[in-house]
Every structure is written in structure tokens, then in C-alpha cells.
N, C-alpha and C positions, 0 to 999 in steps of 0.2 A: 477319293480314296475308299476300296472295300476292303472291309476286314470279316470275320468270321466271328460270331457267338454259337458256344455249346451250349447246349440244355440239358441238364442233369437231371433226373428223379432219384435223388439220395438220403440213407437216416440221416438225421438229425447229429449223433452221434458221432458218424463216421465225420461230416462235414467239419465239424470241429477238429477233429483229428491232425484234417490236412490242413487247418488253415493257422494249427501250433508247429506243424512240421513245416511251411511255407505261404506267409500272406500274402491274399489277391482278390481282390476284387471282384463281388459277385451281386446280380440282383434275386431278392426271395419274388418269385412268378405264382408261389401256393404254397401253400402250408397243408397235408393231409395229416395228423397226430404227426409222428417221429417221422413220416417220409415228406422232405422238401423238395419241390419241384424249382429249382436254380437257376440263370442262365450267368456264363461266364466267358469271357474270352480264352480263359487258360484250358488246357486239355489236360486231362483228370488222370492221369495213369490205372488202370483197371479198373476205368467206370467207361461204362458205353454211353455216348450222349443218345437221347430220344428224339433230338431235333440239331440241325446244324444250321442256324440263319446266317443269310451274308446280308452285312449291314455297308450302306455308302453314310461314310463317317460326315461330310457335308451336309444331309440329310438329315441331322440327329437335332433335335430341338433340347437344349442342355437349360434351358429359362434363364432368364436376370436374376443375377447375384444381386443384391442390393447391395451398397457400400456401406461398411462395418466401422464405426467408431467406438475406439478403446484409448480411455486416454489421451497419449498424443498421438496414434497410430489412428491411422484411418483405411480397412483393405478396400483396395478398389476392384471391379471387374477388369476384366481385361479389354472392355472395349470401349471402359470410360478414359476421357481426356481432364485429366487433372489440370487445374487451376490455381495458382495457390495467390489470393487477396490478402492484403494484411489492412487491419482495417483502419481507415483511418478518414481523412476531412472529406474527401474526393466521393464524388457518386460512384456508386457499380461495385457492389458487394454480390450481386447474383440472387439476391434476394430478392427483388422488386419483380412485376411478372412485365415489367416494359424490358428487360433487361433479359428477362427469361425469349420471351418471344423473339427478341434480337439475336439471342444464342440460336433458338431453331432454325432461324432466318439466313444465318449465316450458314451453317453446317451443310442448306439444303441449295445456297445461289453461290458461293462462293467457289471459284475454281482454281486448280494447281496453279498458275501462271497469271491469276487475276491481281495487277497492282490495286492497294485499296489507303482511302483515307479515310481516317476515323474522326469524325466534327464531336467536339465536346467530350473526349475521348474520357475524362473522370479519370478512376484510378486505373484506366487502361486495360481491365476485365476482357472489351470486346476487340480491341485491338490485338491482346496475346490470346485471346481465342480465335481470331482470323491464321493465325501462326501456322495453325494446323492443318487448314485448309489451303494454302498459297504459299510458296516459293518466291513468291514475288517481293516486290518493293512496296511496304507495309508504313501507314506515318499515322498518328494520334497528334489531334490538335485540341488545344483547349484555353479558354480567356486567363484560365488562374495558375499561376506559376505554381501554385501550392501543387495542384492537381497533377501537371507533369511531372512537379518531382516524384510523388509518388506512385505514377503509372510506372515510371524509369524504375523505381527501387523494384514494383512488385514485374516487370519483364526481368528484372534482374535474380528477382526470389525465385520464378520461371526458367531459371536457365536459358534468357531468348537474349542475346547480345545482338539482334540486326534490328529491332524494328528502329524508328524511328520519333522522337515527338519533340512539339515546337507549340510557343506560346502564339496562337495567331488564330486569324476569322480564318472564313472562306472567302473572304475578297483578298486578305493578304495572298493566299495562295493562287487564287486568277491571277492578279497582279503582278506576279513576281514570273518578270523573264533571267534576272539576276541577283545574287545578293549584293547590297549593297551594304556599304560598313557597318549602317547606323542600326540596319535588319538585323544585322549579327547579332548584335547587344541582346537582340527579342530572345535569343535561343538556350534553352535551359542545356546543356549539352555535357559529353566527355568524349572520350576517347570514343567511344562503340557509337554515339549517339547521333554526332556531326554531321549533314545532310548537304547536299547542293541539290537534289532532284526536282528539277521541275516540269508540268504536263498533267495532263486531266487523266483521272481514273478510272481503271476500268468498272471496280464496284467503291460507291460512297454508304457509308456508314453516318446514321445521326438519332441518338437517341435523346431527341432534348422535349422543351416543353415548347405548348402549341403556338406562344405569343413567339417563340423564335422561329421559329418555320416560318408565321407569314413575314417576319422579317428579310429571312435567310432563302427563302424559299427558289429564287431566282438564281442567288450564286450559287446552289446545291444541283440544280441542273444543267449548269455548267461544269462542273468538274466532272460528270462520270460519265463513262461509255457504255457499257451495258447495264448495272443497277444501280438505284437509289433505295438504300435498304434504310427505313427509320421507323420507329416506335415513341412512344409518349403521348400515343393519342386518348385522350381519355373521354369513354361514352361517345355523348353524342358529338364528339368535337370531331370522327368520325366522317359528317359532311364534311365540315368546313376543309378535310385535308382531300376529300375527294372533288371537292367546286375547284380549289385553288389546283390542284391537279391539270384540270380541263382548262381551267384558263394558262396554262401554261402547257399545254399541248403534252403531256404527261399520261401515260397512261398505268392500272394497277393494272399487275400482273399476278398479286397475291395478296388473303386481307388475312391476319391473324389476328384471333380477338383472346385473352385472357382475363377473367376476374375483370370486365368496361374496360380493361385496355387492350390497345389496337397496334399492330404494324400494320405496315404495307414493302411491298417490293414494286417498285414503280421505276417503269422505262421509260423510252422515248417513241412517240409516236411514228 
């Protein structure tokens, strides 16, 4: 979209004048003693502009607002994605930079229609920040019942009534062509929360420590179709997730390193 700036060379004076008879928005371009050199979008009734730019408003670099804390008010820009954690026993406050990096990770592999599961999902931070990326069928899994319930409460603080979570590995999830009664028991659930889906992902999510990976490491390459997004690598633990990698016919497609700690975005060969 183009729009039009006037440039004024006006007293100081007069300036004031119009802007008690009607407020608008202008920038000071110079200052010479009493005569201001202006540029405005509005047109001046009995001033001749010295310049007339046409500006394409897509073009305009406005810079980052930083986000303002007041109290309990927090302003955000307009092109941040709020989160809102409440904090409690569960990992994933957004503090941590393994957690950070999983955020960038996401934002940049994660697509409209990509189903994803979230391994060791904590208080479910990366889960409802997948939300905003995908349309899809979204599940947060974790060993500690504690931790689903408060991934549920804080999707719920989020205003996100579709995702999904369940107390379970990644082998329960291989494994399961059906639920069976006893399965059910496993499930923290309510009304919005309740699942049957079963099927490999298109993006897996796992931000744990390095001793579970070479545990997990096998059934994480089974669930997903195009990425395996994880972080927790710390230093030089770095090889060991690139050896174990190779031996699993694995390939990285991205290495994000923050403060020793490491993601990766890792496909299939």
C-alpha cells in the first residue's frame, strides 16, 4: 500500500497553533531557530509543502517494541505470540535456553497441517507453542501425572481447548493400535482432553536429557515423518547425539547452539 508525506518548512509558532486547533502526527526533519523543517501525512490548509514523498507503507521499518511490564500488565508487540506458564513442579518455564532454542526450532520447521507429539512435554510451554504453528492434531506426553495436569491447566490458562496429553513413553505410543481398558486408566483427561488417535507424526518434539535419548533414541525415530526436533544437549554431549545419529541412519538438518546448549532438527536419510 502507498500513501503520500508532506514536507513543510513552517514557524515554530504557527506549528503549534494547528496542532491546538487539530492533533496529527508529524516528524521534526530539522530544526533552523523558529522555522521547522516537518514531514506529515496530513495536508496543511495554507502551507505549500516543499516536498511530496510517496511512501509504500510495507517498506517502513517501524523497529521492535520490546515488551513492557507494569505490574500485572504486560504490553506486547503485535507480532509476539504470548504464552502464558503458571509456574509450578513441571519443567518449561521458557527460561532455560534448551527450551529457548526448541521455541526457535519450532517457529522455523513447524508447518500449518503438521500432526506433532510432544515427548516429555513438562508444563506443556512447547506443546501450546506448536498451537500457533499447526492446525493439526497436536499430543504432549510425559512419565509424571503431576506434569500433565499442569501442561492441561496452563493450555487451559492459553485458551487452547484441542490439544491433547497423556501419561505415556514412546513405546506406549508405537504400540498402541487400540485402546485397551486398562490403557484408559493411563489417561489424565476431561471433556476437551480425551484422545483415540493413533499414527506416526509428522514433526516429534523432545526436549529431555542426554541419558534419555540414548535410551529413547530408536522409538523417536519411529514416530515422525518429516522432523525430529530436540534439545538438552549440553557441550560436548553434542558428538555423542551426532554418532548416535549416524548409527541410526539419521540425518541433522540444523544445529542450534545456545550458552553449551545444543538442538538439532534431525531427518530421515
Amino acid at each position: 500500500m502507498e500513501y503520500q508525506v508532506f514536507v513543510y518548512e513552517i514557524d515554530k509558532d504557527l506549528l503549534e497553533d494547528l496542532l491546538v486547533e487539530e492533533a496529527f502526527g508529524f516528524e521534526i526533519l530539522e530544526k533552523k531557530e523558529n522555522i521547522w523543517k516537518v514531514s506529515t501525512d496530513k495536508i496543511l490548509k495554507g502551507f505549500e509543502p516543499i516536498e511530496i514523498r510517496k511512501i509504500n507503507y510495507q517498506e517502513l521499518d517501524f523497529g521492535e517494541l520490546e515488551p513492557i511490564k507494569e505490574d500485572i500488565f504486560v504490553i506486547l508487540p503485535s507480532y509476539a505470540l504470548p504464552i502464558k506458564i503458571k509456574k509450578g513442579m513441571a519443567f518449561g518455564t521458557g527460561l532455560h535456553e534448551s527450551t529457548q532454542i526448541m521455541l526457535r526450532l519450532i517457529k522455523d520447521y513447524v508447518s500449518k497441517f503438521d500432526s506433532l507429539l510432544d515427548v516429555g512435554c513438562g508444563s506443556g510451554i512447547l506443546t501450546i507453542a506448536s498451537r500457533y504453528f499447526t492446525k493439526s492434531y497436536i499430543k504432549g506426553i510425559d512419565l509424571d501425572p503431576l506434569a500433565i495436569k499442569e501442561a492441561i491447566e496452563n493450555a487451559k490458562n492459553n485458551g487452547i481447548v484441542d490439544l491433547h496429553f497423556e501419561v505415556a513413553t514412546p513405546l506406549d505410543i508405537l504400540q498402541r493400535s487400540y485402546l485397551e481398558d486398562d490403557l484408559k486408566k493411563n489417561y489424565i483427561k476431561d471433556e476437551y482432553y480425551y484422545d483415540y488417535f493413533v499414527g506416526i507424526y509428522d514433526v516429534v518434539l523432545a526436549n529431555l536429557e542426554m541419558h534419555i535419548f540414548e535410551k529413547e533414541f530408536s522409538n523417536l525415530t519411529k514416530l515422525f515423518k518429516k522432523y525430529l526436533i530436540i534439545s538438552g544437549i549440553y557441550k560436548d554431549e553434542e558428538e555423542t547425539i551426532k554418532s548416535i545419529c549416524k548409527d541410526f541412519n539419521m540425518k541433522i538438518l540444523k544445529q542450534l547452539t545456545k550458552n553449551d546448549w545444543h538442538g538439532f532438527v534431525i531427518g530421515k536419510c
